[in-house]
PAKOLDO-486167 format. One record per residue: residue number from 1; x, y, z of N, C-alpha, C, O in turn; residue in one letter. Coordinates in Angstrom, 1 decimal. Example, Ala and Ser with C-alpha at 12.3 -4.5 7.8 and 13.67 -1.06 7.14 Angstrom:
2
ATOM   seq       nu       nv       nw      cau      cav      caw       cu       cv       cw       ou       ov       ow   type
ATOM     1     13.2     -5.7      7.8     12.3     -4.5      7.8     13.2     -3.3      7.8     14.2     -3.3      8.5      a
ATOM     2     12.8     -2.2      7.1     13.7     -1.1      7.1     12.9      0.0      7.9     13.4      1.1      8.0      s
//
This chain:
199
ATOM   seq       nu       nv       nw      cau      cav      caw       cu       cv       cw       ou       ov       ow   type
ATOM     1     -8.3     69.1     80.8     -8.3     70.3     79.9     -9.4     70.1     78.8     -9.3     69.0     78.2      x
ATOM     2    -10.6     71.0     78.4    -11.3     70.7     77.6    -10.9     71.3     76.2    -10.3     72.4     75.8      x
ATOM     3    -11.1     70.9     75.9    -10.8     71.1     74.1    -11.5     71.2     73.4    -12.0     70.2     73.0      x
ATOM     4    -11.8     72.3     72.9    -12.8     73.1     71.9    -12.1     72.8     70.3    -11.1     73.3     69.9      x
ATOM     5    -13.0     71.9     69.5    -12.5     72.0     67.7    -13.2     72.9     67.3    -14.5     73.0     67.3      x
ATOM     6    -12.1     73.8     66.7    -13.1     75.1     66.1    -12.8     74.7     64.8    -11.7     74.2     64.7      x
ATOM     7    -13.6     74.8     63.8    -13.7     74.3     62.5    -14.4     74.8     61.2    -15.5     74.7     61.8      x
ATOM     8    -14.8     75.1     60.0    -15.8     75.5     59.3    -15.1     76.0     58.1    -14.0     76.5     58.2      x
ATOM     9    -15.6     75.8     57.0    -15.5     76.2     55.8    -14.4     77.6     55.4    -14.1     78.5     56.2      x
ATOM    10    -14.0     77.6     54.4    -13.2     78.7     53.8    -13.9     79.4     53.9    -15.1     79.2     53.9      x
ATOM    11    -13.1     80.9     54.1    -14.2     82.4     54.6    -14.8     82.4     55.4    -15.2     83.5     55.6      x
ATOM    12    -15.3     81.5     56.3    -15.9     81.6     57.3    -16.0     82.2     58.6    -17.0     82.3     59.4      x
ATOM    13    -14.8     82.6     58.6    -14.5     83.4     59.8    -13.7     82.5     61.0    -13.9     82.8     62.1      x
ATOM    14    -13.3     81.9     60.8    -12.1     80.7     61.7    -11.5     81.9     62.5    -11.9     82.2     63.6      x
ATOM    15    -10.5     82.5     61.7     -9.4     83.1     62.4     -9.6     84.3     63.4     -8.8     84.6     64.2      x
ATOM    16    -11.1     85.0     63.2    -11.7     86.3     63.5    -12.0     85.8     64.8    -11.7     86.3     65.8      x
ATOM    17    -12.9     84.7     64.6    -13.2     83.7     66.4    -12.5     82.9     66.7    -12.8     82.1     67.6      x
ATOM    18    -11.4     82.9     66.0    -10.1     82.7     66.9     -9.4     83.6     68.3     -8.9     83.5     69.4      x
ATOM    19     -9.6     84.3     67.6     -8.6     85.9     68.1     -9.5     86.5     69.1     -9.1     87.3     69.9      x
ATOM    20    -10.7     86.1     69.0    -12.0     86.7     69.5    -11.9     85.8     71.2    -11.8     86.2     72.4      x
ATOM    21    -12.0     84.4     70.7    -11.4     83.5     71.9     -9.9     84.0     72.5     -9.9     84.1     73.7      x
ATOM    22     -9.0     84.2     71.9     -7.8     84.3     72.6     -8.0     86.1     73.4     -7.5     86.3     74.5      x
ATOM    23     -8.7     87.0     72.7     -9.0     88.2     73.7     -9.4     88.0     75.3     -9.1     88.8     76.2      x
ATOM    24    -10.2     86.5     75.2    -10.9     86.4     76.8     -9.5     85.6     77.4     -9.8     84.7     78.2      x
ATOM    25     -8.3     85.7     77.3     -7.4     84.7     77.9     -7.4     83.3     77.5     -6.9     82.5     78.3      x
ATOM    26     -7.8     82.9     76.4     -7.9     81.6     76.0     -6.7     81.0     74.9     -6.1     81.7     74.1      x
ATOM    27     -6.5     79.8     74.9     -5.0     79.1     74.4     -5.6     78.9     72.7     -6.3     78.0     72.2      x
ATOM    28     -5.2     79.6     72.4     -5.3     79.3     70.8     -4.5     78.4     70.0     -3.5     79.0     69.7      x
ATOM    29     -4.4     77.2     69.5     -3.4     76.3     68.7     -4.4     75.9     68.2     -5.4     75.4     68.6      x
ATOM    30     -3.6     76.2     66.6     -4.3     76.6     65.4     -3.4     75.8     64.1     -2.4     76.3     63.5      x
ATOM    31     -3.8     74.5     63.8     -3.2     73.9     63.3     -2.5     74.5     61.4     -1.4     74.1     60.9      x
ATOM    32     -3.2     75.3     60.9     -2.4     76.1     60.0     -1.1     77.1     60.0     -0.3     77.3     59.1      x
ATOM    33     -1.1     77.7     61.3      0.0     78.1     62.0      1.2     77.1     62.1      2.4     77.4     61.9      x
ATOM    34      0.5     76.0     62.5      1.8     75.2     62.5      1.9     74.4     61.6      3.0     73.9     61.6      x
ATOM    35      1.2     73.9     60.6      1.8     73.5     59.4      2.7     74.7     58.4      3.3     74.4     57.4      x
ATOM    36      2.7     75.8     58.9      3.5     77.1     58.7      4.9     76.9     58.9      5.7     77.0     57.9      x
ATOM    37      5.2     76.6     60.3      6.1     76.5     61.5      7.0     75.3     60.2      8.1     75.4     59.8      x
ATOM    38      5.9     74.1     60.0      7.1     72.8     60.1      7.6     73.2     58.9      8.8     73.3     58.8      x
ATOM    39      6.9     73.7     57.8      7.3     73.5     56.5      8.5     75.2     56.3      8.7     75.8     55.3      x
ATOM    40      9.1     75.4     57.6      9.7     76.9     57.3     11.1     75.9     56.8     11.3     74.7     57.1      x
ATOM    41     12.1     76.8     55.7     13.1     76.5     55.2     13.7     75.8     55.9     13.3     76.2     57.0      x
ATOM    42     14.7     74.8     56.1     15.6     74.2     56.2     14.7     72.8     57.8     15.3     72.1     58.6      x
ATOM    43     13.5     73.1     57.5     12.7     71.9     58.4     12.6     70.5     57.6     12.3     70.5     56.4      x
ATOM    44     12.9     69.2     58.4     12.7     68.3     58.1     11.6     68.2     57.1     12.1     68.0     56.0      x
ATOM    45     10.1     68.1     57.1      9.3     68.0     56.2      9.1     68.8     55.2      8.4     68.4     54.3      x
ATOM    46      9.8     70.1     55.3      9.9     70.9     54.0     11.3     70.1     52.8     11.4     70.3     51.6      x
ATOM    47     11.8     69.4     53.4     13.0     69.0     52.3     11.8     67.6     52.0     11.6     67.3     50.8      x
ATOM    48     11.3     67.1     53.0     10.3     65.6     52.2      9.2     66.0     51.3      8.6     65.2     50.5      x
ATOM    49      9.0     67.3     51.4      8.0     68.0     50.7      8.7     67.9     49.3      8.5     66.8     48.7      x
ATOM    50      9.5     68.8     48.7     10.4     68.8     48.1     10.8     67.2     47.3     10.9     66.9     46.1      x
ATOM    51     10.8     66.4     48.4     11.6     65.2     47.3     10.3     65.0     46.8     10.2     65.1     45.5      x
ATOM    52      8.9     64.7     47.6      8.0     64.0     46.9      7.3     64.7     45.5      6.7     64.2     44.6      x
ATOM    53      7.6     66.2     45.7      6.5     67.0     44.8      7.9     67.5     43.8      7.6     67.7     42.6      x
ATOM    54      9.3     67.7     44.1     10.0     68.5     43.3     10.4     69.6     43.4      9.7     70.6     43.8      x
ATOM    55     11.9     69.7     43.1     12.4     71.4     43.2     11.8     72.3     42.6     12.3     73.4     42.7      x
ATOM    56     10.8     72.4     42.0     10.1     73.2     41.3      9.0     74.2     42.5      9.0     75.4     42.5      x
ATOM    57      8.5     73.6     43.2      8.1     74.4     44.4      9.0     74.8     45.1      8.5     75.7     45.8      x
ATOM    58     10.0     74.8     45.2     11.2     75.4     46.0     11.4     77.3     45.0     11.6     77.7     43.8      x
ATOM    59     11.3     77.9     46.3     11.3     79.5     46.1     12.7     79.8     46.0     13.3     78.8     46.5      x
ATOM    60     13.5     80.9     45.6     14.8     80.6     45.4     15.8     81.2     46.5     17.0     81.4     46.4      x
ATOM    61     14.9     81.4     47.3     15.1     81.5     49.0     15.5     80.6     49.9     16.0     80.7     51.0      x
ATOM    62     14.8     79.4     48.9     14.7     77.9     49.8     13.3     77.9     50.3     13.0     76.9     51.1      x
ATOM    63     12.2     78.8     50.0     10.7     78.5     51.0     10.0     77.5     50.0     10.8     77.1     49.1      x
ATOM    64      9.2     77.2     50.0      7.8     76.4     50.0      7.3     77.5     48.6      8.1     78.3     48.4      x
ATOM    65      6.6     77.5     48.1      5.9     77.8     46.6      4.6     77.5     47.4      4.0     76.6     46.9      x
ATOM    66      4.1     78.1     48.4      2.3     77.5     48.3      1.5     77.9     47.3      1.0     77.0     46.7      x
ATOM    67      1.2     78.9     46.9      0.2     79.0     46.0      0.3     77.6     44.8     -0.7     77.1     44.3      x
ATOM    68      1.4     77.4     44.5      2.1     76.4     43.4      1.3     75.1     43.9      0.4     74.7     43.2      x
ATOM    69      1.7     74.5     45.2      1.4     73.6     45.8      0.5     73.7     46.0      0.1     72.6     46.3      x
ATOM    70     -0.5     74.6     46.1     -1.8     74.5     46.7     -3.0     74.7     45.3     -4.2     74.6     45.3      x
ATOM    71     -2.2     74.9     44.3     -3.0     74.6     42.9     -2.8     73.3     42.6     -3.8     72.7     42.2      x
ATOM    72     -1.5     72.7     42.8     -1.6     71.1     42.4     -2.3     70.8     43.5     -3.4     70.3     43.0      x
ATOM    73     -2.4     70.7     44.7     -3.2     69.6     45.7     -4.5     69.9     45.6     -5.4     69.0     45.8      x
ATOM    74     -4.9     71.1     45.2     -6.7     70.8     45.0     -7.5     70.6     44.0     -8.7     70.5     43.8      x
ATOM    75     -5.8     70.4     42.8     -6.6     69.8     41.3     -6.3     68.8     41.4     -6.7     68.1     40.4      x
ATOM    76     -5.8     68.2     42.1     -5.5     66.1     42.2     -5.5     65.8     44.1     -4.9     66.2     45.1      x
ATOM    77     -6.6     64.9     43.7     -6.5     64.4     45.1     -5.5     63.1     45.6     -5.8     62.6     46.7      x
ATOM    78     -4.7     62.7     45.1     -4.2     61.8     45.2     -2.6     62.8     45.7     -1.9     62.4     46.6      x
ATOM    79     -2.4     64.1     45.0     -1.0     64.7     45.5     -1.7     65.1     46.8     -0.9     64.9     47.8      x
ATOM    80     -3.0     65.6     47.1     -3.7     66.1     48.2     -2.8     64.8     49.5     -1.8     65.0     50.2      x
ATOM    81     -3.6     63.9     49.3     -3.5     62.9     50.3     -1.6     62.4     50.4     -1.1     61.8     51.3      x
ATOM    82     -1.1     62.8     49.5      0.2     63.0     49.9      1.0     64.0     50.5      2.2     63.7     50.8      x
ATOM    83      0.6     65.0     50.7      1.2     65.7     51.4      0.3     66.0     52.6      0.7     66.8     53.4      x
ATOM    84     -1.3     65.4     52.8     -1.7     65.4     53.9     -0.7     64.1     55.0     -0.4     64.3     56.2      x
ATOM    85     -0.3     63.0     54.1      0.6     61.8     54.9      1.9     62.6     55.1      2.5     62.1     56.1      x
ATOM    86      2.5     63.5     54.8      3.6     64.0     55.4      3.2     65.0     56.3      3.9     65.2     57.3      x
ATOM    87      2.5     65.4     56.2      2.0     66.8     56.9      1.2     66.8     58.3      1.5     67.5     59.3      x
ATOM    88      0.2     65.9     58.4     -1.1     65.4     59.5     -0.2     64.9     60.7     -0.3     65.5     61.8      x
ATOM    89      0.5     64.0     60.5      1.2     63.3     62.0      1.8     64.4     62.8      1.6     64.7     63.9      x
ATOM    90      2.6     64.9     61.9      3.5     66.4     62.8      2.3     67.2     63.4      2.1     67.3     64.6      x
ATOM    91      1.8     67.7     62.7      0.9     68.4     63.3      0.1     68.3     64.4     -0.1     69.2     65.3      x
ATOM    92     -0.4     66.9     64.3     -1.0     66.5     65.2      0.1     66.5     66.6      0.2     67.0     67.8      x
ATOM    93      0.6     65.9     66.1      1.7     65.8     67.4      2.1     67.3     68.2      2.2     67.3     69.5      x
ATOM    94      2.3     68.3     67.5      2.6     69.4     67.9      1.4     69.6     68.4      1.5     69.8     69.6      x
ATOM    95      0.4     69.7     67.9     -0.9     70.2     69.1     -1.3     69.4     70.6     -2.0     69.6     71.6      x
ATOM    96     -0.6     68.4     70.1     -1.0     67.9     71.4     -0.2     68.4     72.6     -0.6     68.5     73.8      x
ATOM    97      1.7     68.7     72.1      2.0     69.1     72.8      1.7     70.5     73.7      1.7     70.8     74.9      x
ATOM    98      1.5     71.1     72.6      1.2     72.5     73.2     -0.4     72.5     73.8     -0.7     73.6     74.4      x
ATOM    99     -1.3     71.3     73.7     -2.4     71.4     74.8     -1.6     71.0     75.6     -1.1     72.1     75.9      x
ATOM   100     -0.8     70.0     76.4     -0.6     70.2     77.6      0.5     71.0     78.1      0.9     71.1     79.2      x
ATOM   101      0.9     71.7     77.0      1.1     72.9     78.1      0.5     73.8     78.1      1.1     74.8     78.6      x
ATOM   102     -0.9     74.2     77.8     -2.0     75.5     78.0     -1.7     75.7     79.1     -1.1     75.0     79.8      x
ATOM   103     -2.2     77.0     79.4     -2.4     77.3     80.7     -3.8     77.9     81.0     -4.3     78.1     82.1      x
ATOM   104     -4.4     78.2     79.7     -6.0     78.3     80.2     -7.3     77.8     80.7     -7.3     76.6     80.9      x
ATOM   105     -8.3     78.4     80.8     -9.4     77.1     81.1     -9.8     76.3     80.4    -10.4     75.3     80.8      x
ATOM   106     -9.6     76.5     79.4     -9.7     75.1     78.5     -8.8     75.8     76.9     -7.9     76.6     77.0      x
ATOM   107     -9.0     75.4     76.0     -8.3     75.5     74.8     -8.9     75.4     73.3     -9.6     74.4     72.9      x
ATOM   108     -8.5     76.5     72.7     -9.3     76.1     71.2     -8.1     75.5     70.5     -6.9     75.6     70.7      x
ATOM   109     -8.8     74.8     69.6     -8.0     73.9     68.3     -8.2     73.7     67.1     -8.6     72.7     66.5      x
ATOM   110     -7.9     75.1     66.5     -7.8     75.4     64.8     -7.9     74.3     64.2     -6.9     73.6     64.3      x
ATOM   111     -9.0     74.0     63.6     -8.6     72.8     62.3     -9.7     73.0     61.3    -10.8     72.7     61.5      x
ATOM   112     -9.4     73.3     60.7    -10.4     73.6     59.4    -10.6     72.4     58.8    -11.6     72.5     58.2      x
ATOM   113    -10.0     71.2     58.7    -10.4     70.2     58.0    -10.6     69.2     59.4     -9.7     68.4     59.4      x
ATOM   114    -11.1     69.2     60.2    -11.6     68.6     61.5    -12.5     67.4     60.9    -12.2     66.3     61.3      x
ATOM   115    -13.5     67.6     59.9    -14.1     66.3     59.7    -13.4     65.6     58.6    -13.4     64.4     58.6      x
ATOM   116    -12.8     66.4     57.7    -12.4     65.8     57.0    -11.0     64.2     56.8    -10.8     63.2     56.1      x
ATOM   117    -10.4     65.0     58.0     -9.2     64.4     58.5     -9.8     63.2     59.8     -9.1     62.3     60.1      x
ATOM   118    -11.2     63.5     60.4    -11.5     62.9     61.1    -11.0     63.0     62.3    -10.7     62.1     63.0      x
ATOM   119    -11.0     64.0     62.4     -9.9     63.9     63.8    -11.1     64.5     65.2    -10.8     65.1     66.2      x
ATOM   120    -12.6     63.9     64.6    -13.7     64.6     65.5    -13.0     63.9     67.6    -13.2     64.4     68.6      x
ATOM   121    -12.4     62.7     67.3    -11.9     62.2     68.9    -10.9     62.6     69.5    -10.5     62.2     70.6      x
ATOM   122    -10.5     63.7     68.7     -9.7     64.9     69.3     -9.7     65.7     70.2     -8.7     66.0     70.9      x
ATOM   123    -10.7     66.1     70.2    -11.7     67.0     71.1    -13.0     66.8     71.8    -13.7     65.8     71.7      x
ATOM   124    -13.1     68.0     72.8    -14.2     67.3     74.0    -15.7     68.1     73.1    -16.8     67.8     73.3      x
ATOM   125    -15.3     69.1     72.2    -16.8     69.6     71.6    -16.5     70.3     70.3    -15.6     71.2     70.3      x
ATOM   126    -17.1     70.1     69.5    -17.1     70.4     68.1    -17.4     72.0     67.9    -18.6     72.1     67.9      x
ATOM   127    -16.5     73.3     67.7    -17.7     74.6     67.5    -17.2     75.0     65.7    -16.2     75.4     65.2      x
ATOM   128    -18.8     74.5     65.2    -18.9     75.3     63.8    -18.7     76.7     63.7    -19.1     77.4     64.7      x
ATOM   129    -18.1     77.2     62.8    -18.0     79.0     62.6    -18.7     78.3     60.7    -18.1     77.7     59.8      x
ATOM   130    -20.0     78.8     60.9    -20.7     78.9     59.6    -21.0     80.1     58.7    -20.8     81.2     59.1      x
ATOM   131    -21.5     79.9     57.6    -22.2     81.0     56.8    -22.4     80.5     55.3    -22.1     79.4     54.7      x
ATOM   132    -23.1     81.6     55.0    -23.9     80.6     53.8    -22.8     80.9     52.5    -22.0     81.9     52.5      x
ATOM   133    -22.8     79.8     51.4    -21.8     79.8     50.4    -21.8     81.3     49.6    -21.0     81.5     48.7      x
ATOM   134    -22.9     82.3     49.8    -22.7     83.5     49.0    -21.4     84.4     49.7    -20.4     84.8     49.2      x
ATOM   135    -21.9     84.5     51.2    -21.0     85.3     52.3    -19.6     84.5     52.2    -18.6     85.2     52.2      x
ATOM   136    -19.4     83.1     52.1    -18.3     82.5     51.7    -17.6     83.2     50.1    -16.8     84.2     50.1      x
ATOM   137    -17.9     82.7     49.1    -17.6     83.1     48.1    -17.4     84.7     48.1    -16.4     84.9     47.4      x
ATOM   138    -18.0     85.9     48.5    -17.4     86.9     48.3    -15.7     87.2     49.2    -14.8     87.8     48.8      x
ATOM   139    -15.8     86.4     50.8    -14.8     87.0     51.1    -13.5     86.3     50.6    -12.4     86.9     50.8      x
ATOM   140    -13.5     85.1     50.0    -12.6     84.3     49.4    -12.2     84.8     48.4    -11.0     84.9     48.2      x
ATOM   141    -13.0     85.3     47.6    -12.6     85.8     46.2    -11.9     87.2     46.2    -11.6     87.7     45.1      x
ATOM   142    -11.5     87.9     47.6    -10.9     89.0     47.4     -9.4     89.0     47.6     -8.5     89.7     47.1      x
ATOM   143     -9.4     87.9     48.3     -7.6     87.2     48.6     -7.1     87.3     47.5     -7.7     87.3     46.4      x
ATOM   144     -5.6     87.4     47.7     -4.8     87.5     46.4     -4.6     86.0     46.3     -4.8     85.2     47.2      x
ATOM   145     -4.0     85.8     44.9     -3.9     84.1     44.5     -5.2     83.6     44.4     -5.4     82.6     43.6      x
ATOM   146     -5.9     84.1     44.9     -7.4     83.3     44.6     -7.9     83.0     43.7     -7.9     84.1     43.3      x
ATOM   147     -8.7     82.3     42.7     -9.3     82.1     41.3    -10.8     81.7     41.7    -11.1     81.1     42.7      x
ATOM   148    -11.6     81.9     40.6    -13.4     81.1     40.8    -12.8     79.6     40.9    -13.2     78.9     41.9      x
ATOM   149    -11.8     79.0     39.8    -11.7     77.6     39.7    -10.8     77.1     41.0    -11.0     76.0     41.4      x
ATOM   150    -10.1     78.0     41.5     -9.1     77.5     43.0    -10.0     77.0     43.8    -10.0     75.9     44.3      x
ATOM   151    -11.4     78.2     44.2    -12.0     78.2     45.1    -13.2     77.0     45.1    -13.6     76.5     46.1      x
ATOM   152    -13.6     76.8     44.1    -14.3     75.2     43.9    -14.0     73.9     43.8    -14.7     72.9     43.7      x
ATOM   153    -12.4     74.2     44.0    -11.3     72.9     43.9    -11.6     72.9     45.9    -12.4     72.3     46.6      x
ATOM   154    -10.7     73.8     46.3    -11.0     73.9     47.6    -12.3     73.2     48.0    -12.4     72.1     48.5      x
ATOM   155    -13.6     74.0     47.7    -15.1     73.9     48.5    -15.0     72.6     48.3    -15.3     72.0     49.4      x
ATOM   156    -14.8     71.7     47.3    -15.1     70.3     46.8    -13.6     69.4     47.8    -13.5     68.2     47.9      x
ATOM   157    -13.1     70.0     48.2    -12.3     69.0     49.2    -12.9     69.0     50.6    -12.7     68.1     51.4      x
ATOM   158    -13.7     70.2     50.9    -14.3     70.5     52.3    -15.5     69.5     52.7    -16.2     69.2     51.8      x
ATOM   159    -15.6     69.2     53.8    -16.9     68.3     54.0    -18.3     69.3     53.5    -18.1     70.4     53.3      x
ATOM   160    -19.6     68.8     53.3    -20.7     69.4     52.8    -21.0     70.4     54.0    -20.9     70.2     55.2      x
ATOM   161    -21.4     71.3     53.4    -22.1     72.3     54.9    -23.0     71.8     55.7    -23.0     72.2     56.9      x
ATOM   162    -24.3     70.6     55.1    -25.3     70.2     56.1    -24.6     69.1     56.6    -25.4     68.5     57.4      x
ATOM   163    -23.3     68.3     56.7    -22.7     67.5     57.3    -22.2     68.0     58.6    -22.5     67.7     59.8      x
ATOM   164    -21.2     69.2     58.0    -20.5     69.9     59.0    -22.0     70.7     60.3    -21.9     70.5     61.5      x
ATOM   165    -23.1     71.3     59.8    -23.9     71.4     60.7    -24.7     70.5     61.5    -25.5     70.9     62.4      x
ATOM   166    -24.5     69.1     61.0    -24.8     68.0     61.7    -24.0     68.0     62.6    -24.3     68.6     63.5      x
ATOM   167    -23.2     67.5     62.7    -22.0     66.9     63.8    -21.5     68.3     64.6    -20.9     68.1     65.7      x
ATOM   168    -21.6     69.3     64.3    -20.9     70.1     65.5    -21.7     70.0     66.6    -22.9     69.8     66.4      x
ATOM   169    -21.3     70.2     67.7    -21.8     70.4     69.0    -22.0     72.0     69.5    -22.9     72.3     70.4      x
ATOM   170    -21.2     72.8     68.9    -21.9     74.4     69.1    -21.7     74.9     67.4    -20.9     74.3     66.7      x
ATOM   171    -22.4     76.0     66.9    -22.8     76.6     65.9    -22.8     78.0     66.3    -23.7     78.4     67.0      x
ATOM   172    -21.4     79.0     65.5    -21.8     80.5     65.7    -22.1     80.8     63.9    -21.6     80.2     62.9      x
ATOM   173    -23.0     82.0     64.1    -23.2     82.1     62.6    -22.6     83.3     62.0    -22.6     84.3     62.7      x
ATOM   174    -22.2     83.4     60.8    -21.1     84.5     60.5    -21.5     84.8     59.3    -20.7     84.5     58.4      x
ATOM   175    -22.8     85.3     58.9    -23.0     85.3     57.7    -22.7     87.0     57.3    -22.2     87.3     56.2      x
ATOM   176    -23.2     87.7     58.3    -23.0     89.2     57.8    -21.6     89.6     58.8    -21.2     89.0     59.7      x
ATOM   177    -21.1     90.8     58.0    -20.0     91.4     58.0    -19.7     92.3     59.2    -18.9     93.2     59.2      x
ATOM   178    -20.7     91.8     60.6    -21.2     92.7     61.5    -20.2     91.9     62.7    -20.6     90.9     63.1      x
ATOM   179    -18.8     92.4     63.3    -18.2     92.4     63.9    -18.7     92.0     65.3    -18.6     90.9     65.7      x
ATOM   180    -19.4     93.4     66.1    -20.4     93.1     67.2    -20.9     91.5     67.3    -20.8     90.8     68.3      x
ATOM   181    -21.5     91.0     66.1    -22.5     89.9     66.4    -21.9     89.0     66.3    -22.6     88.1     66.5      x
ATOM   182    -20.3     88.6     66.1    -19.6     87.6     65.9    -18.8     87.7     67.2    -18.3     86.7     67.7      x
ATOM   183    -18.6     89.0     67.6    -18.4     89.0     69.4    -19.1     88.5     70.2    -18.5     87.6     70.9      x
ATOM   184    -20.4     88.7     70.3    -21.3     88.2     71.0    -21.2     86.8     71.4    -20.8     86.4     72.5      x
ATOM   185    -21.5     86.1     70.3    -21.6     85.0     70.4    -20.3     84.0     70.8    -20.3     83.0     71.4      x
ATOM   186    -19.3     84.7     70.3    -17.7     84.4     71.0    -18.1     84.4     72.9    -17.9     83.5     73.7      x
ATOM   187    -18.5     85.6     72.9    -18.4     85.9     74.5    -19.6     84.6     74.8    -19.2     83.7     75.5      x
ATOM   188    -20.5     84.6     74.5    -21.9     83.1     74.8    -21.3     82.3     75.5    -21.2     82.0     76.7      x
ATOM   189    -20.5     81.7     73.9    -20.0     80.6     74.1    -18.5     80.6     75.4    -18.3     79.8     76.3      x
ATOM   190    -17.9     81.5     75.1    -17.0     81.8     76.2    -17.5     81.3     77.3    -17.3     80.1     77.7      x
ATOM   191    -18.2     82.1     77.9    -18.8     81.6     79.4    -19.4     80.0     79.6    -19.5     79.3     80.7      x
ATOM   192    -19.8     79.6     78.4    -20.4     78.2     78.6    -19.6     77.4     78.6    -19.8     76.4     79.2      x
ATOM   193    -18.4     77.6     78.0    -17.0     76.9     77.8    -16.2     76.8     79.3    -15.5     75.9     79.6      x
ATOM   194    -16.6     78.1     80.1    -16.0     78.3     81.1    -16.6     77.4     82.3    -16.0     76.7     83.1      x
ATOM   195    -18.0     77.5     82.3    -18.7     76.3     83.0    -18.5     75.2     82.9    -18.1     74.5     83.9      x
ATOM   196    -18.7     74.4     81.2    -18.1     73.2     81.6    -16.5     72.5     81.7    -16.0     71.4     81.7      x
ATOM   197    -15.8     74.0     81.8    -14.3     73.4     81.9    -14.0     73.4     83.8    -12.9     73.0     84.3      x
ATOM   198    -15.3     73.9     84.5    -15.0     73.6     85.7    -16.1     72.4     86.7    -16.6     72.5     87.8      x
ATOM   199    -16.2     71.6     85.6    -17.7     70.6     85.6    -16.8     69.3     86.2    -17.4     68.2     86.4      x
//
């Protein structure tokens, strides 16, 4: 089964060429989805969440407080790397399961922190979804919860953009707001993906 890491920066358009991939029949597992999944109420790693960080993220529902949590982990990297150690193994584990049960020609695999986490031996080819930090910063900044200071906490945990365009093995570019042109290149790469998943 080949395995496509789809990967790239906040705003960048991940989820749009995600969906764009899964239109042609293709297996989408998308590792934010399932750090979704583990941390839902009454899951094992949402109560370890909890002990290590505090009832204080606890919603009075029983959910998770992300925005809460996601202000502390990108103003301290040290809570960062703590709830990446509870969080990364599950995850990983879960994607692996659900690649072998794909059933398509090959498989994309959501990870937005792909270099960061290192997990480049994961996968049979690296595809960047890029664009330049202006086209980034406007569409980030319209999300709710969002702040100028959240979003520089974030950019500064992300690998550098000329890193990230070093090491990928395919590059779609997503700089304008033009739907068609981020199809296209979905569909490109589709077909190439299709060849070498029967190589």
């Amino acid at each position: 089964m080949l395995k496509i890491g789809l990967t790239g920066g906040i705003g960048c358009g991940k989820s749009l060429a995600a969906q764009l991939f899964s239109e042609h029949g293709i297996a989408i597992i998308d590792a934010d989805d399932i750090a979704h999944q583990l941390v839902m109420p009454e899951q094992p790693l949402l109560t370890m969440i909890f002990e290590q960080f505090g009832d204080h993220y606890k919603q009075t529902d029983g959910s998770l407080n992300r925005p809460a949590l996601s202000q502390l982990v990108f103003n301290d990297i040290d809570k960062r790397h703590q709830l990446e150690a509870i969080l990364h193994p599950a995850i990983r584990a879960e994607m692996s399961r659900q690649v072998a049960q794909a059933q398509s020609a090959y498989v994309i695999l959501v990870i937005p922190l792909l270099f960061e986490t290192g997990q480049q031996d994961q996968v049979d080819r690296i595809l960047l979804i890029d664009c330049l930090p202006a086209a980034q910063q406007r569409r980030v900044l319209k999300r709710p919860d969002m702040t100028e200071d959240l979003l520089q906490n974030i950019l500064q945990s992300q690998s550098v953009r000329a890193e990230r365009l070093q090491q990928a093995d395919d590059i779609i570019n997503n700089n304008d707001d033009n739907p068609g042109h981020l199809r296209q290149q979905v569909l490109d790469l589709h077909q190439h993906y299709l060849h070498l998943s029967e190589q």
